[in-house]
PAZAPA-4460 file (N, C-alpha, C; in steps of 0.05 Angstrom, whole numbers, plus 32768, in hexadecimal, padded with zeros to 4 digits):
% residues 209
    n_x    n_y    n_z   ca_x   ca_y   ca_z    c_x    c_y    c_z   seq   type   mol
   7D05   7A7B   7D46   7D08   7A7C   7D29   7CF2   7A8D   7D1D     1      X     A
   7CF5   7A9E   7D0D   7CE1   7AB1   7D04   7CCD   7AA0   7CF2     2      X     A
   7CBB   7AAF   7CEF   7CA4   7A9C   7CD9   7CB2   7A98   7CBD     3      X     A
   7CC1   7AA4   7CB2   7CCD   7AA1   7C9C   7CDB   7A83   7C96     4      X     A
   7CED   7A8D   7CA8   7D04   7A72   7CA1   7CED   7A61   7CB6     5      X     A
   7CD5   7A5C   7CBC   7CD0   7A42   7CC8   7CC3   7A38   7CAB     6      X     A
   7CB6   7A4A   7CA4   7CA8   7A45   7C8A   7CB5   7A2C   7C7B     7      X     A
   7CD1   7A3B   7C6D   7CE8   7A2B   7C5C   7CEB   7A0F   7C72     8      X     A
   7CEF   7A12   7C8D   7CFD   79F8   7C94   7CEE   79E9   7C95     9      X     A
   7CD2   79F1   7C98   7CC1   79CF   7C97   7CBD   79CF   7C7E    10      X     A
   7CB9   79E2   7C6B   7CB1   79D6   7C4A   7CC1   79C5   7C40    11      X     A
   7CDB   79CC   7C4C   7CF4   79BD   7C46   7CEE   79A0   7C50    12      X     A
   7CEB   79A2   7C69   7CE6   7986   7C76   7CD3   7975   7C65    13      X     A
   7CC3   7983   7C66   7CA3   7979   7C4E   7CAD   796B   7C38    14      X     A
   7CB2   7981   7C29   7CBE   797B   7C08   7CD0   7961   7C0E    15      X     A
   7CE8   795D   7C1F   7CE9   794A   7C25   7CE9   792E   7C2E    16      X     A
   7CD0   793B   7C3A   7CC6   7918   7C46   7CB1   7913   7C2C    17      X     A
   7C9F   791D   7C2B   7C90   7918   7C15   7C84   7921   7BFB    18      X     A
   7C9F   7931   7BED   7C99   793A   7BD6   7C8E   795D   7BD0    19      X     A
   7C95   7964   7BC5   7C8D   7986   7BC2   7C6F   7977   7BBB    20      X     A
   7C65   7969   7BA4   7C51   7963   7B98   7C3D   7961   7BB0    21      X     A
   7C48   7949   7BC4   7C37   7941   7BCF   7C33   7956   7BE7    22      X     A
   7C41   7968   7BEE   7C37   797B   7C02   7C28   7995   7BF5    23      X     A
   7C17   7997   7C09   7BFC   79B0   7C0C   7C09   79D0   7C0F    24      X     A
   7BFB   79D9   7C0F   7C0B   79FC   7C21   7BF9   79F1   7C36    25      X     A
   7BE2   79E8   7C3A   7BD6   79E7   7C53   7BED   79D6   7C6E    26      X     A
   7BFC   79C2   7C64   7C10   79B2   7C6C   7C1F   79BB   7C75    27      X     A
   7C2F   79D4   7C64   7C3A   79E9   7C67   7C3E   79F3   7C80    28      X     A
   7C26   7A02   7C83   7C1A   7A0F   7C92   7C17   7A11   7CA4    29      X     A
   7C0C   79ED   7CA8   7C07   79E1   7CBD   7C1A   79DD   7CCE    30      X     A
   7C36   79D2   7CBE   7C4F   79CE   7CCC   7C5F   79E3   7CD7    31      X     A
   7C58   79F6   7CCE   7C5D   7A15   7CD9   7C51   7A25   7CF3    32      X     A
   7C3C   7A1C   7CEF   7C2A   7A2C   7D05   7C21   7A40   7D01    33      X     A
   7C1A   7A3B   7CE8   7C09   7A60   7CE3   7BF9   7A56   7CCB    34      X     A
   7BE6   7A6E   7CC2   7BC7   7A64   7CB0   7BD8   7A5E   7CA0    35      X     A
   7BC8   7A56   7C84   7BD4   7A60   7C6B   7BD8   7A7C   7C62    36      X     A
   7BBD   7A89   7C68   7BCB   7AA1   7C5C   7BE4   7AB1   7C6F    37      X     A
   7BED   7AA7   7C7E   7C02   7AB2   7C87   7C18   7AA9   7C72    38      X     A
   7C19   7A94   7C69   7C2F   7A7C   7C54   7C34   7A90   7C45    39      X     A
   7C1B   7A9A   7C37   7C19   7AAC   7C21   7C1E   7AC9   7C22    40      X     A
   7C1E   7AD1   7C3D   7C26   7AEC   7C45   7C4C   7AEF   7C3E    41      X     A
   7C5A   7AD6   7C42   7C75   7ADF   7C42   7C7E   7AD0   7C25    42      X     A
   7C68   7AB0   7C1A   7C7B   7AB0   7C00   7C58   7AB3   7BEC    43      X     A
   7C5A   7AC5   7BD5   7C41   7ACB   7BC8   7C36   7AB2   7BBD    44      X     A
   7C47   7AA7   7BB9   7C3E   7A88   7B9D   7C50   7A6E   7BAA    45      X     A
   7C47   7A61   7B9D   7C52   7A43   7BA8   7C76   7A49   7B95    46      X     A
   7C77   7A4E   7B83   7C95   7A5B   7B75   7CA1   7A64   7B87    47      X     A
   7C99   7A80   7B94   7CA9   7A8C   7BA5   7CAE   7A7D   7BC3    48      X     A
   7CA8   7A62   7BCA   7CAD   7A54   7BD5   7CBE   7A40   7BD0    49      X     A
   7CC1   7A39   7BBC   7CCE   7A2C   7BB2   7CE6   7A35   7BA5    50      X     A
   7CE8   7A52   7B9D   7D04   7A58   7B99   7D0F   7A67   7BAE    51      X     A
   7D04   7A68   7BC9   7D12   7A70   7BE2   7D1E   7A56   7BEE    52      X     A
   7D13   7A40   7BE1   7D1F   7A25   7BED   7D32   7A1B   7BDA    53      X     A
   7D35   7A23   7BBC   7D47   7A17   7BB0   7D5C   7A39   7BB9    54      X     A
   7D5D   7A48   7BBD   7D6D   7A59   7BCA   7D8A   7A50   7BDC    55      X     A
   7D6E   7A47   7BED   7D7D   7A35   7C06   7D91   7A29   7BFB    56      X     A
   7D87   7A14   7BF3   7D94   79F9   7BE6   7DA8   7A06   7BD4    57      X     A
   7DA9   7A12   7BCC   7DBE   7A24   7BB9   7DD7   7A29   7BCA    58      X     A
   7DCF   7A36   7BE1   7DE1   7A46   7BF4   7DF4   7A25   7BFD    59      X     A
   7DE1   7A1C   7C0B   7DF2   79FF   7C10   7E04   79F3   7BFC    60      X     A
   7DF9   79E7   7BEC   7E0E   79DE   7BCF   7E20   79F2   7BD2    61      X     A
   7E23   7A12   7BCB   7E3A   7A20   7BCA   7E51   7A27   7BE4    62      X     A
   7E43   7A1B   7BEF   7E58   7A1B   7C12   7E5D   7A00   7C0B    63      X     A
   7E5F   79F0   7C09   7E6B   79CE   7BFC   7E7B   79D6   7BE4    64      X     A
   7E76   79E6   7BD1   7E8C   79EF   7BC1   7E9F   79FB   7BC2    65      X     A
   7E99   7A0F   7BDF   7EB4   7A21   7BE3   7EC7   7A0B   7BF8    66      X     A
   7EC5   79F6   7BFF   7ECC   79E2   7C0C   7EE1   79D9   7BF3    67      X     A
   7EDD   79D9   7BE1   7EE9   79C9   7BC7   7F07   79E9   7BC4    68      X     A
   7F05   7A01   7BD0   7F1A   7A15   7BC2   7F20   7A15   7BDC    69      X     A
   7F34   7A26   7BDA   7F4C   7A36   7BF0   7F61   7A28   7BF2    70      X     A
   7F70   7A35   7C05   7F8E   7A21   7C11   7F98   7A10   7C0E    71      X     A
   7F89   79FF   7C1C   7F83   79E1   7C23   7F90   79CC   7C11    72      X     A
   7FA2   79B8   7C18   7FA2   79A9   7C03   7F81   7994   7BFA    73      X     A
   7F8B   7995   7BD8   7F76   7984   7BCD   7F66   7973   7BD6    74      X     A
   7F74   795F   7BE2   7F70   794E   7BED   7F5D   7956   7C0B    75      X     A
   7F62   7968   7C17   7F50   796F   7C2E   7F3B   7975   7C21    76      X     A
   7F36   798D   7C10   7F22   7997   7BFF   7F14   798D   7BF4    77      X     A
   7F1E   7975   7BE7   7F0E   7960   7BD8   7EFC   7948   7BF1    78      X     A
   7F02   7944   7C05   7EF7   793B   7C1A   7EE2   794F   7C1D    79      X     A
   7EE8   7967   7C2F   7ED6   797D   7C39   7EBF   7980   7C28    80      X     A
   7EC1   7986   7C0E   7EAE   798D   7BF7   7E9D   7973   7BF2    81      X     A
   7EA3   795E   7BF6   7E93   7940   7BF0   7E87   7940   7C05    82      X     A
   7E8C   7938   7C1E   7E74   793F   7C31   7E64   7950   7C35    83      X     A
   7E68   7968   7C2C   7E5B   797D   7C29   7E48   797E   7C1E    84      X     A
   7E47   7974   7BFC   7E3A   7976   7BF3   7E26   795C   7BEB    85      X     A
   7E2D   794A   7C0A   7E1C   792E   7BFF   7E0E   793B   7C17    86      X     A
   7E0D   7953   7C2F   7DFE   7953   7C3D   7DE8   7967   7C3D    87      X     A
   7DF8   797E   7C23   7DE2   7987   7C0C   7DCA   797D   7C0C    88      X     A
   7DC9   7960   7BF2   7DC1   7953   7BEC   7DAC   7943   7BF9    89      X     A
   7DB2   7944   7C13   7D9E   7936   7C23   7D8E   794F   7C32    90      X     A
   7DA0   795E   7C31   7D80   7976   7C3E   7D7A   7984   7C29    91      X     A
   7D78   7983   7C18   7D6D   7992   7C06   7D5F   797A   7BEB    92      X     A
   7D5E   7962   7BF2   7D59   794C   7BDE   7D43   7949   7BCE    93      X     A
   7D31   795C   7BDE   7D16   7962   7BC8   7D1A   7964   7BAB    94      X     A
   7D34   797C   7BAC   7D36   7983   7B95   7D3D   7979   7B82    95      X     A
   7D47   795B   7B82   7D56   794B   7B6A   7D47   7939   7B68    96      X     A
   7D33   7933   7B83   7D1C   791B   7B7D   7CFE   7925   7B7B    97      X     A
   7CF3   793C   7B83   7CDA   7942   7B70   7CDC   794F   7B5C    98      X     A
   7CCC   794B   7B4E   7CC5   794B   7B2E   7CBB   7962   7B29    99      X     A
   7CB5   7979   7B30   7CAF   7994   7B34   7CC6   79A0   7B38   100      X     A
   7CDD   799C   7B4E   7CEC   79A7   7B4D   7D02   79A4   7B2E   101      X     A
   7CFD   7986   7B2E   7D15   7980   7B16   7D0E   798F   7AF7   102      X     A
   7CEC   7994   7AEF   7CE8   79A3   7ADE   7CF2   79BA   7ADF   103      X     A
   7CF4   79CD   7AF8   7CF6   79E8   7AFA   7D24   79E5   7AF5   104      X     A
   7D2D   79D0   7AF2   7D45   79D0   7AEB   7D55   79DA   7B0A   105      X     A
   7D48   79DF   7B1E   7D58   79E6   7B38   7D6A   79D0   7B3C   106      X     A
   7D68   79B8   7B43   7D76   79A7   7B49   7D89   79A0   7B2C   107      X     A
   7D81   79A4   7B1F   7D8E   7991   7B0C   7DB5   79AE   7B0A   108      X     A
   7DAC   79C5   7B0D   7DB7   79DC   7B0C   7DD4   79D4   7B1F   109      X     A
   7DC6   79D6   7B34   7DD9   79D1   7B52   7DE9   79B4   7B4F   110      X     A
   7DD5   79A1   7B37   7DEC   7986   7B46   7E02   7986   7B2C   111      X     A
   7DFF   7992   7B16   7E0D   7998   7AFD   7E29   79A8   7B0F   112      X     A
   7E23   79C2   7B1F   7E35   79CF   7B2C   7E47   79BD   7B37   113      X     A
   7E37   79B1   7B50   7E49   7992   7B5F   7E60   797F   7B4C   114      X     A
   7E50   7978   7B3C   7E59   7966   7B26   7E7D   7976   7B19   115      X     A
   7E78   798D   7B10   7E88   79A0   7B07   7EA0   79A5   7B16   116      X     A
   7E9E   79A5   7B2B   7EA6   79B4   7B47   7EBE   7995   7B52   117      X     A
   7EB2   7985   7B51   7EC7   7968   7B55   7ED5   7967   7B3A   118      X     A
   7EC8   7965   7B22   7ED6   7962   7B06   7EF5   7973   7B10   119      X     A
   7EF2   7987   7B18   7F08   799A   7B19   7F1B   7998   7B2F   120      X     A
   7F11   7990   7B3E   7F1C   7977   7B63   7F38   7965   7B4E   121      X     A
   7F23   795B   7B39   7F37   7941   7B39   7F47   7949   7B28   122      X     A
   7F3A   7958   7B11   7F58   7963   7B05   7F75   796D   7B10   123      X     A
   7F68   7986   7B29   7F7E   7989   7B35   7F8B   796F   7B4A   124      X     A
   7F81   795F   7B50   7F90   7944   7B5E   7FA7   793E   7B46   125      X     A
   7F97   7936   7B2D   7FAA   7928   7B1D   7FC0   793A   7B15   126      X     A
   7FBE   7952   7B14   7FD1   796B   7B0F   7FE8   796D   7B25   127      X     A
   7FE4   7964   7B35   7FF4   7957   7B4E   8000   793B   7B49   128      X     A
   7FFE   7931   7B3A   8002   791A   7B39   7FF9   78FF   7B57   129      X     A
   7FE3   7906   7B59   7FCF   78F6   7B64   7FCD   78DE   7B60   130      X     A
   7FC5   78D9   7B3F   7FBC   78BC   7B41   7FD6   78AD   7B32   131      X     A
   7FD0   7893   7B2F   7FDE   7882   7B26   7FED   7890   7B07   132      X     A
   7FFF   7884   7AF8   8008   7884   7AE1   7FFE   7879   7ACB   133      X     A
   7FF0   7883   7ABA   7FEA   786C   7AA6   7FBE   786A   7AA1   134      X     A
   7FB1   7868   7A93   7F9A   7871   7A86   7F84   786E   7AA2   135      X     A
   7F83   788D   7AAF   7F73   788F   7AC3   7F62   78A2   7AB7   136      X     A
   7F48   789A   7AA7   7F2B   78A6   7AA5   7F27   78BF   7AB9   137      X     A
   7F23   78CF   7AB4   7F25   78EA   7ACB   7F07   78ED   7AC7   138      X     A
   7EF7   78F1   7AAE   7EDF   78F0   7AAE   7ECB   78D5   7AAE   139      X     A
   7EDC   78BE   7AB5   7ECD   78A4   7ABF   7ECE   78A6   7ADA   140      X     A
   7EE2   78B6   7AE8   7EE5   78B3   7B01   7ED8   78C0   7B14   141      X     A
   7ED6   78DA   7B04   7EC6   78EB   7B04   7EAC   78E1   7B10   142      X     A
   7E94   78D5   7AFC   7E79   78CE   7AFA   7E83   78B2   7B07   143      X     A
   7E93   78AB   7B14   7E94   788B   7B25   7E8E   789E   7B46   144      X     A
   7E9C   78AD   7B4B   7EA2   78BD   7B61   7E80   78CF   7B66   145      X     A
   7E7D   78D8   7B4C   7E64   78F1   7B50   7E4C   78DB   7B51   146      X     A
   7E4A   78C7   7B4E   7E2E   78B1   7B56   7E2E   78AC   7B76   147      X     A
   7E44   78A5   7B81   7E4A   789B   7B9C   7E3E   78C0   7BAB   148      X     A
   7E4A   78D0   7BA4   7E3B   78ED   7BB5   7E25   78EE   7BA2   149      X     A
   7E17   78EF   7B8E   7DFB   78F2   7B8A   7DE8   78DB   7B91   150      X     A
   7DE8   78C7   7B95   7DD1   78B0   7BA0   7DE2   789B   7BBB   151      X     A
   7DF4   78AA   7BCD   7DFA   789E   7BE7   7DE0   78A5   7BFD   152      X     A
   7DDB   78C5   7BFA   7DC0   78CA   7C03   7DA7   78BF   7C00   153      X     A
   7DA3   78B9   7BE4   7D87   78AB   7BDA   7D8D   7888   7BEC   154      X     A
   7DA1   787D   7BED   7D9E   7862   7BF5   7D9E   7863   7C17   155      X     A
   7DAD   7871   7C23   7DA5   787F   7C40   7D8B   787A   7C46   156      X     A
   7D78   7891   7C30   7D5A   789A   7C36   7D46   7874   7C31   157      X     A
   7D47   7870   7C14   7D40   785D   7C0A   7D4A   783E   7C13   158      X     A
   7D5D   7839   7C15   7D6E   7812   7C15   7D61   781D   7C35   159      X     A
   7D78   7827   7C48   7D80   7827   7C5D   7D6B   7835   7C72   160      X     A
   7D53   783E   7C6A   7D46   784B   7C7A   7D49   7865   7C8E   161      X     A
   7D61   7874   7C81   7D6E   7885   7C99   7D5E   78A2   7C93   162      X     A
   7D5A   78AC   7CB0   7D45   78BB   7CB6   7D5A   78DE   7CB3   163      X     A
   7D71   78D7   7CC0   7D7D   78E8   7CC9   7D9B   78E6   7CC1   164      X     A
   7DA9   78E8   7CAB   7DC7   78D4   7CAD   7DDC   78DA   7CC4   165      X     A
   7DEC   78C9   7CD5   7E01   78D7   7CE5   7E18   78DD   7CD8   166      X     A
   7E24   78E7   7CE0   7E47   78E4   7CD6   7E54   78CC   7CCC   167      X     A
   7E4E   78B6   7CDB   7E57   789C   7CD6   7E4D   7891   7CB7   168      X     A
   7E28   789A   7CB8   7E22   7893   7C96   7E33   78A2   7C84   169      X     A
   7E39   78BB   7C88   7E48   78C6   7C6D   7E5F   78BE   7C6F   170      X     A
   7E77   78B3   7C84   7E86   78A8   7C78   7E8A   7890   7C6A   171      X     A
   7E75   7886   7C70   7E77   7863   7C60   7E6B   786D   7C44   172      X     A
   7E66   7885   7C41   7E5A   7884   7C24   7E77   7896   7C15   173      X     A
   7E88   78AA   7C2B   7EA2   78AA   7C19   7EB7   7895   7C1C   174      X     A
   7EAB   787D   7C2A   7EC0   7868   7C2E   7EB9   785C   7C11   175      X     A
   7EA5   785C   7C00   7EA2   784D   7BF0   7EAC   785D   7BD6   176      X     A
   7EB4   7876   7BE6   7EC2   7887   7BC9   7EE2   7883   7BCB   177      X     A
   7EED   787E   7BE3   7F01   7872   7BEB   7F08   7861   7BD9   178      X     A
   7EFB   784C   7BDB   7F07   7831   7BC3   7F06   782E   7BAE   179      X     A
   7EF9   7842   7BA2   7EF7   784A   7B84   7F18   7857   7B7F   180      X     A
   7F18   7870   7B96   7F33   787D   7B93   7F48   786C   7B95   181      X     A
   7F46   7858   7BA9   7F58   7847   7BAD   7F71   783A   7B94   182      X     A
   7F60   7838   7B7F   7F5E   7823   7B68   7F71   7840   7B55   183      X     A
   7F75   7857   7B59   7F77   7867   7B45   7F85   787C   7B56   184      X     A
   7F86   7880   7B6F   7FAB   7890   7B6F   7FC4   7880   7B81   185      X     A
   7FCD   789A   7B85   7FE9   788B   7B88   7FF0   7888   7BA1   186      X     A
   7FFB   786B   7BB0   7FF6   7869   7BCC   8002   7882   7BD8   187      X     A
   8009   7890   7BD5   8014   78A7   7BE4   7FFB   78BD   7BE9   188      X     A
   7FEE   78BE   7BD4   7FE4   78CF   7BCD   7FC4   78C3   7BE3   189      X     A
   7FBA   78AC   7BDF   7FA3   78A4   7BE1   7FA9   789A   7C09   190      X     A
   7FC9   789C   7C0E   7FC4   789F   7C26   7FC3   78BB   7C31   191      X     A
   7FCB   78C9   7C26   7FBB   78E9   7C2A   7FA5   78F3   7C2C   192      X     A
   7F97   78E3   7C1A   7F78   78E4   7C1A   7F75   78D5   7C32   193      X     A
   7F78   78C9   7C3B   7F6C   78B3   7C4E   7F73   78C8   7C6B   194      X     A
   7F93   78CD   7C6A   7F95   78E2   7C7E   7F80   78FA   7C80   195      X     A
   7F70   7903   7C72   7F68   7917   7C6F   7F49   7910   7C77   196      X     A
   7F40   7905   7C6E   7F29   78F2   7C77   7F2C   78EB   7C97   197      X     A
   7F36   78E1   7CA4   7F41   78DC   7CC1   7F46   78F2   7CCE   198      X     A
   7F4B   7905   7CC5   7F51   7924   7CDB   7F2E   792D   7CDB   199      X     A
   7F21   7925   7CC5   7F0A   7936   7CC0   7EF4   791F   7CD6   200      X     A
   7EFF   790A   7CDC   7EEC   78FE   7CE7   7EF5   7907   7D07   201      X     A
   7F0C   7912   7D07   7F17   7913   7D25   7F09   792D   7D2C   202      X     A
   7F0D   7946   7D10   7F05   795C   7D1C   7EE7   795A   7D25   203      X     A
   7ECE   7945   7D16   7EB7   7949   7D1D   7EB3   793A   7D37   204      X     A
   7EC2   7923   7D3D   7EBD   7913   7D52   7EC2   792D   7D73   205      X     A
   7ED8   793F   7D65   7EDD   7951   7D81   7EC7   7965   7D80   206      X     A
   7EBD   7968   7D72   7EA5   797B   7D69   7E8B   7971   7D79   207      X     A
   7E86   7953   7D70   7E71   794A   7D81   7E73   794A   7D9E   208      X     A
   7E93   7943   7D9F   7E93   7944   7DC5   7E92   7964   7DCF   209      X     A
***
């Protein structure tokens, strides 16, 4: 790995375990294997470190969004794009939980996009006639759905102590988006989802083998 991107992947690691605040450039540095002023040879300021890392994090979120367009029925897309972007979320988590980043508006930018990006998931579901008949909140469903992918990560890290999540944690955290949906489309429809969900666990289970 070149000095560059080692730079970003332990800051990343850093910022993550313990806070942009609470990490050094010497930390940095340290976790890198090179002085400081080498840190400072490729990013000039602690900024330009920090917006090569919300960069990153940028790039990710928008590969979880293009998960949400193409072909595909909705229903796959709307799967693909939720895991995606709850796994965002956990590698890049600095950014929505330190307070440096959240001033500089980086995180707050990217999870507005997320937020947006499902808003329009579910419209087109219901444009399909997706859900049930009769007064289904699209923007309650919305912010019921966008809590379960914005803080399934935080309870992972925090309740559950998980260091690393597997495959198995993120589906119990879209199992719990499952029964929300459950309640609000149409059994046809919500066994589609479920089909869709089940291929995605088959394609990663052949992946791992």
């Amino acid at each position: 790995m070149k000095t560059k991107a080692r730079i970003l992947d332990v800051a990343r690691r850093l910022f993550n375990e313990q806070g942009e605040a609470h990490t050094t450039n010497q930390q940095v540095a340290a976790a890198a294997g090179i002085a400081v002023g080498n840190l400072w040879y490729h990013f000039r300021t602690r900024d330009d470190l920090r917006a090569a890392l919300s960069l990153a994090a940028a790039r990710d979120y928008r590969a979880a969004l293009r998960q949400a367009d193409g072909p595909a029925p909705a229903t796959e897309r709307y799967v693909r794009y939720t895991l995606g972007t709850m796994r965002a979320m956990w590698d890049h988590r600095f950014l929505t939980e330190d307070a440096a980043a959240r001033r500089a508006s980086a995180g707050a930018g990217l999870m507005r996009e997320q937020y947006d990006r499902l808003r329009a998931l579910l419209d087109e579901l219901a444009g399909e006639g997706a859900f049930v008949s009769g007064p289904v909140d699209i923007d309650d469903l919305a912010a019921a759905l966008w809590m379960v992918v914005r803080h399934w990560p935080d309870h992972l890290r925090e309740i559950e102590g998980v260091a690393a999540p597997t495959p198995g944690q993120w589906r119990r955290g879209f199992d719990l988006k499952l029964a929300i949906l459950n309640r609000t489309m149409t059994p046809e429809s919500f066994a589609d989802l479920q089909a869709r969900v089940a291929a995605l666990d088959a394609e990663g289970a052949d992946a791992a083998g």
